[in-house]
C-alpha positions as CSV (number, residue, x, y, z in Angstrom):
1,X,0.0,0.0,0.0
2,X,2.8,2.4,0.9
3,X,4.7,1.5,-2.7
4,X,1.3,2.4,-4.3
5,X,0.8,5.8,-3.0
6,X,4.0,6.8,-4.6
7,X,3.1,5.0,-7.6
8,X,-0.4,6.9,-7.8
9,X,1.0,10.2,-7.6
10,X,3.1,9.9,-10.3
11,X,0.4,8.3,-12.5
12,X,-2.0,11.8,-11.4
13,X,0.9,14.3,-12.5
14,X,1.4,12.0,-15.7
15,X,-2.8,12.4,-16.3
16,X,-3.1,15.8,-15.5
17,X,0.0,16.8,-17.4
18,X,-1.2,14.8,-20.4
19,X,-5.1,17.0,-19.9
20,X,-3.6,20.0,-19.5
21,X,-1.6,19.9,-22.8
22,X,-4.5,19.3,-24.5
23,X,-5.8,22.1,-23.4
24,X,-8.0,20.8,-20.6
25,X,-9.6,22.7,-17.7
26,X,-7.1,23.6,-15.2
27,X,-9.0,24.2,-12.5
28,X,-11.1,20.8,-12.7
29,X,-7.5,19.1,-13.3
30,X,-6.4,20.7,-10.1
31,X,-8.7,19.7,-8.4
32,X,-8.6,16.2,-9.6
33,X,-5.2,16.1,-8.8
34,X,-5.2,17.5,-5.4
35,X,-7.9,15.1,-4.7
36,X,-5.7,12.3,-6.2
37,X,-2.9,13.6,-3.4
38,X,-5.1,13.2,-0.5
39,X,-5.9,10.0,-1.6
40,X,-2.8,8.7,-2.2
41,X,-1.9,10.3,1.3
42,X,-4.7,8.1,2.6
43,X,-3.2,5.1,0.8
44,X,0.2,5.1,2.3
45,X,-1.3,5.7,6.2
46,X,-3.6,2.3,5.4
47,X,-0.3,0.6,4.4
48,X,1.1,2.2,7.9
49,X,-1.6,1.3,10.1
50,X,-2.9,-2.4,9.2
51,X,-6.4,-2.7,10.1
52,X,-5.9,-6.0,13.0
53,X,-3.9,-3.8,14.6
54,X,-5.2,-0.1,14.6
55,X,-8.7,-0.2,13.2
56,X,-9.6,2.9,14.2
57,X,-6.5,4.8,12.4
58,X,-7.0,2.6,9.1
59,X,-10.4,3.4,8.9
60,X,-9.6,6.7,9.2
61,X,-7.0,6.7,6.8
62,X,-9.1,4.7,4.1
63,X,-11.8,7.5,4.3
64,X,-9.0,9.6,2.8
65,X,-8.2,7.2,-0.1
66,X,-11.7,6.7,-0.5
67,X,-13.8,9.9,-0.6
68,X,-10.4,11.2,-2.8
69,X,-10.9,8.5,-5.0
70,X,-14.6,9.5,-6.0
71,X,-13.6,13.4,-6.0
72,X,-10.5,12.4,-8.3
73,X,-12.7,10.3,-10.8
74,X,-15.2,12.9,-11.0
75,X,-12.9,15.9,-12.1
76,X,-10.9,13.9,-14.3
77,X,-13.7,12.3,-16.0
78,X,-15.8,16.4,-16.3
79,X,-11.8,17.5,-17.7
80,X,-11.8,15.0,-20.0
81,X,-15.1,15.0,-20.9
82,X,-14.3,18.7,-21.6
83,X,-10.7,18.1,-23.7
84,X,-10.5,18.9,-27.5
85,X,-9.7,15.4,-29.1
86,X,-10.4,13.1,-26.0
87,X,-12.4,10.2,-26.4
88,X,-15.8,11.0,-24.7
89,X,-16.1,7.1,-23.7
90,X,-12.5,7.5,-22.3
91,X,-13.7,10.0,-20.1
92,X,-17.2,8.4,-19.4
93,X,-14.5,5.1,-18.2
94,X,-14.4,7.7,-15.2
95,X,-18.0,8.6,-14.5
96,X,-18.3,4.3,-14.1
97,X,-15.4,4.6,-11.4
98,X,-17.0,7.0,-9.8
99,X,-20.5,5.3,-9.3
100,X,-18.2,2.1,-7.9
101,X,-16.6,4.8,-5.5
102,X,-20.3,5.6,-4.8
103,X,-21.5,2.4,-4.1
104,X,-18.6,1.2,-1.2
105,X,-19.1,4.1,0.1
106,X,-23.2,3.9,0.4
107,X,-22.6,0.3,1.7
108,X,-19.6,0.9,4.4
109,X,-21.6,3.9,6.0
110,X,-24.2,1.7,6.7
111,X,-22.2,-1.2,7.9
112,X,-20.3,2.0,9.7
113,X,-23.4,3.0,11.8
114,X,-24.4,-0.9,12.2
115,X,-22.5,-3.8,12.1
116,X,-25.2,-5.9,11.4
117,X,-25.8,-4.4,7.7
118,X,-24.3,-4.7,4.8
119,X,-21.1,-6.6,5.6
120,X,-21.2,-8.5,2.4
121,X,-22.2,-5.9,0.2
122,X,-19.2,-3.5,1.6
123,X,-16.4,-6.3,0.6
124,X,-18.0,-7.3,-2.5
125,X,-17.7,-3.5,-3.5
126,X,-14.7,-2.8,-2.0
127,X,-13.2,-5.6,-4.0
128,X,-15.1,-4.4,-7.2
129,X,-14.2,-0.8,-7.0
130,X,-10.3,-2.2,-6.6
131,X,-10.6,-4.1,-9.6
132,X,-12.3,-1.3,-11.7
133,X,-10.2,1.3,-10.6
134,X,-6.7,-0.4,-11.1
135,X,-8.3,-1.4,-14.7
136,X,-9.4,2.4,-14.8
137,X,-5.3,3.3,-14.1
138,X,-4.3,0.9,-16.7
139,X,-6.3,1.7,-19.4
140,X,-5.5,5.4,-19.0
141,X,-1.8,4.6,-19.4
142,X,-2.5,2.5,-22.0
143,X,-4.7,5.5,-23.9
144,X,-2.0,8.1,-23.5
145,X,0.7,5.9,-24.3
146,X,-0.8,4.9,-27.8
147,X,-1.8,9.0,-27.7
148,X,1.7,9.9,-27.5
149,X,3.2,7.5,-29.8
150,X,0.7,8.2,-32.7
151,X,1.2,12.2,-31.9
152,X,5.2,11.5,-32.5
153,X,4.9,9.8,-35.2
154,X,2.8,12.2,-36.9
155,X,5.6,14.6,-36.2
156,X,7.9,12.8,-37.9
């Protein structure tokens, strides 16, 4: 968890570096990217504080990486959704985070406030949102990657 915080960070400043020369909104990119900090904050004090040991702390932490992760899907999916020559279903990819981000949350309040709901439903969308979001950071590397080599090579 620690090693992915770092990780993380860089893969924000490599998106919102990316948006912003294409001419994307600055303001939604900063705040996706600040978000994107806090959450990757979050990240490395859940990787400090392991949850057997200091529940309270970790839970605290993972709110962090959590309500940062749906504020950091949201303004990057509105800036790309809002970038000249960005695919629209690229940015929409974020929007379908987002609701993910959504529904853990919805489901670990409840379990929150009583232990006797929604137990299940919290790990089954925990473990959903983890998968969707790491395929959400891959495919976004993937894009700009193929992005950035077509660009070159039209340079050439």
């Amino acid at each position: 968890m620690i090693l992915t915080s770092v990780v993380t960070i860089f893969f924000f400043l490599h998106l919102s570096t990316y948006l912003i020369n294409r001419k994307g909104n600055k303001y939604f990119i900063l705040i996706a990217f600040v978000s994107g900090l806090i959450s990757s904050i979050g990240t490395f004090f859940v990787g400090i504080f392991p949850i057997n040991i200091y529940l309270d702390l970790h839970n605290f932490s993972a709110s962090f990486f959590f309500l940062g992760g749906f504020a950091y899907c949201l303004f990057f999916a509105i800036s790309e959704l809002s970038t000249p020559k960005i695919s629209k279903y690229q940015a929409l990819s974020g929007f379908v985070v987002c609701f993910f981000f959504f529904v853990f949350i919805f489901y670990s309040s409840i379990h929150y406030y009583d232990p006797e709901l929604c137990l299940i439903e919290s790990y089954i969308s925990e473990w959903i949102l983890f998968s969707v979001l790491i395929s959400w950071i891959v495919e976004h590397e993937i894009y700009i990657f193929r992005a950035e080599k077509k660009r070159n090579s039209l340079c050439l």
